[in-house]
C-alpha positions as CSV (number, residue, x, y, z in Angstrom):
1,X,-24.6,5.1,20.2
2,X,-23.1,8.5,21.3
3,X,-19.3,9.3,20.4
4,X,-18.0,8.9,23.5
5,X,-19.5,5.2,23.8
6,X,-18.5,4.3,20.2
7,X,-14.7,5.2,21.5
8,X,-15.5,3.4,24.8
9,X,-16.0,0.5,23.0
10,X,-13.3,0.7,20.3
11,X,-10.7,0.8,23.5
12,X,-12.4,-2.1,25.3
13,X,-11.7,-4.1,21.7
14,X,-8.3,-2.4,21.3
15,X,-7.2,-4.0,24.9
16,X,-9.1,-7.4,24.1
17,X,-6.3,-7.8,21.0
18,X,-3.2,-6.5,22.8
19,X,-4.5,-9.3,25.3
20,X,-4.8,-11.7,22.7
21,X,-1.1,-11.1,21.5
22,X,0.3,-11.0,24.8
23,X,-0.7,-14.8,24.7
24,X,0.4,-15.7,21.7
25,X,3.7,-14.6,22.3
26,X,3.5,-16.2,25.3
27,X,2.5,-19.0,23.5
28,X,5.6,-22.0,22.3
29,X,3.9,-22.5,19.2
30,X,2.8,-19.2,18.4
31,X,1.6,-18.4,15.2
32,X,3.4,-15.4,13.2
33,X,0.6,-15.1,11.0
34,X,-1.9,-15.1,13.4
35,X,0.1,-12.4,15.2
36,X,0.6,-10.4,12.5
37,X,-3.1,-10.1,11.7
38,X,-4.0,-8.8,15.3
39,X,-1.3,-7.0,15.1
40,X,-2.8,-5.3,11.8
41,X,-6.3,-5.1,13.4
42,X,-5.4,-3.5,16.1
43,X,-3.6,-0.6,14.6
44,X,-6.7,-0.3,12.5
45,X,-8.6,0.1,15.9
46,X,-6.4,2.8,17.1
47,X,-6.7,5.2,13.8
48,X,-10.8,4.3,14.3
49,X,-10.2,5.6,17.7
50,X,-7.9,8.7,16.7
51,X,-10.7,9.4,13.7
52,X,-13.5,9.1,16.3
53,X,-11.8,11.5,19.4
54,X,-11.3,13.8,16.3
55,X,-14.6,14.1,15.3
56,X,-15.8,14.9,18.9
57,X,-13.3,17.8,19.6
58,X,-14.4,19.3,16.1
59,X,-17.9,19.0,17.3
């Protein structure tokens, strides 16, 4: 898997959580805990991504 795919791919999953929270909150019943833990996993996406588009403009 090239860089640019692996960052590709980390966006698409990035985007598929901030869709998943948009519903949530959307959601009567939503579930803090549940929110809070895509929450967390998305910001762990983004620093993958930030590492990742780092290591391609220092390569």
């Amino acid at each position: 898997m090239t860089s640019q795919t692996y960052i590709s791919s980390l966006e698409r999953r990035h985007q598929d959580l901030e869709r998943k929270i948009e519903q949530e909150m959307r959601h009567p019943a939503r579930d803090a805990l549940l929110i809070a833990a895509l929450k967390r996993k998305k910001l762990e996406l983004k620093d993958e991504m930030t590492r990742a588009q780092g290591e391609v403009t220092t390569h």
